[in-house]
N, C-alpha and C positions, 0 to 999 in steps of 0.2 A: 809143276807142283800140283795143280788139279788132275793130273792124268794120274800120279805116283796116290796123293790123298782118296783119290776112286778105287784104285786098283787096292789100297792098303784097307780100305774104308774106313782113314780117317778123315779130319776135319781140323782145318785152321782156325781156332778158335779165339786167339790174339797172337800178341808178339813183342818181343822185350828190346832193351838197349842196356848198355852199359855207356857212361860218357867215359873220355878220356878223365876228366877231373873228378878226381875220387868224392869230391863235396858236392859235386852238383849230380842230382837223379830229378833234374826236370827234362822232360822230352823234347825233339829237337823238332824243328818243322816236319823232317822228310819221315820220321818216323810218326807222327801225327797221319801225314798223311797216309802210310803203312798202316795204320790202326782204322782210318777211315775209310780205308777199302775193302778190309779185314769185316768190320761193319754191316758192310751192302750186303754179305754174304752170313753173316753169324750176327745178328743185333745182340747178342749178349758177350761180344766179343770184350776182351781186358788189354790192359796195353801195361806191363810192367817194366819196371825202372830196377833198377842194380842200385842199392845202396853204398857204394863205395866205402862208407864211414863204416858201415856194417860187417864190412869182410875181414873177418878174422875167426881163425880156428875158434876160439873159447867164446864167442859172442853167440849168446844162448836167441838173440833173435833174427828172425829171417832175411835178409839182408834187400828184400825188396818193398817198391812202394808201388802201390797198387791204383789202376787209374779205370774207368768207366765214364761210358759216351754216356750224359747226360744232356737234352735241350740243346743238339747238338755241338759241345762242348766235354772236351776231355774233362774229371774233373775227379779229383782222388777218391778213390773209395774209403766208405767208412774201416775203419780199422777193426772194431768192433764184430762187424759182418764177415772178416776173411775171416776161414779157417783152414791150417794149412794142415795136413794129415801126416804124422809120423815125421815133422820136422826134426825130430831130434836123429833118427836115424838116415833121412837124409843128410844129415849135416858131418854123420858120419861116415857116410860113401864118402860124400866131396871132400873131407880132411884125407880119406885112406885112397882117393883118386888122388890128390896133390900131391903127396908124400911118396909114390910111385912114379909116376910123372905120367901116369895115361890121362890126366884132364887135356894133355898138347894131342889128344884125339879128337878133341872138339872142333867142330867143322860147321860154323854160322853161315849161314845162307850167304852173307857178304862174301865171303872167304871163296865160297864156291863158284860165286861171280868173279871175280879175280883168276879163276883156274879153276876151271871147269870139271879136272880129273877128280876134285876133292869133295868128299858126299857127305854133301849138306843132312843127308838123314840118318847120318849117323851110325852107321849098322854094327862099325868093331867098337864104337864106347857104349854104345846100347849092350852088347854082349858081355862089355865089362861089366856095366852095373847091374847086368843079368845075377851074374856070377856071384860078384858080391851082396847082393841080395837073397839069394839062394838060401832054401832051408839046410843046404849040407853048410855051408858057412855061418851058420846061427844063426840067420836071418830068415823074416816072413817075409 
């Protein structure tokens, strides 16, 4: 991951979870500790949660809850202070990624651990939402 993040010149800046229980978006320990190592290297690292209750086509808000290392302790970010850019258009790739079936391109680091062929960084759904972002498809 450091060697791909240098060569790409990006940077891990945090990292998310979904739980299986659509009502719970508290972090689990092992992803705690994921966001804590995340830290040593990005101090202004974020650690987001999947709001399960939030997932659905028509729910106008973003479907995550937002957490910051504080006093050494996880601890939800003000709501107030996130802003999330072009949410609405985001939410329209992910509806018109569903409804295609290319979101089964998505390939989580976990997944990649399991079977190592499958690329965690994404390269043919990054293309897809190249594409549908694209100013020939109506989009900035």
């Amino acid at each position: 991951v450091d060697v791909w993040c240098s060569q790409t010149q990006q940077r891990i800046v945090g990292c998310y979870q979904a739980n299986a229980c659509v009502s719970d978006c508290s972090p689990t320990p092992c992803v705690l500790k994921v966001a804590d190592k995340i830290t040593e290297q990005f101090d202004s690292a974020v650690l987001l949660m999947l709001d399960g209750g939030k997932m659905s086509p028509d729910d106008r808000v973003p479907p995550i809850v937002m957490y910051e290392r504080k006093d050494s302790r996880w601890t939800l970010k003000d709501k107030r202070t996130i802003m999330l850019r072009q949410w609405e258009e985001t939410r329209a790739i992910a509806n018109q990624m569903l409804e295609s079936g290319d979101h089964t391109l998505l390939v989580d680091f976990d997944s990649h651990l399991d079977d190592i062929t499958k690329d965690w960084t994404n390269q043919k759904l990054n293309t897809k939402i190249a594409e549908l972002t694209s100013p020939v498809n109506g989009n900035i």
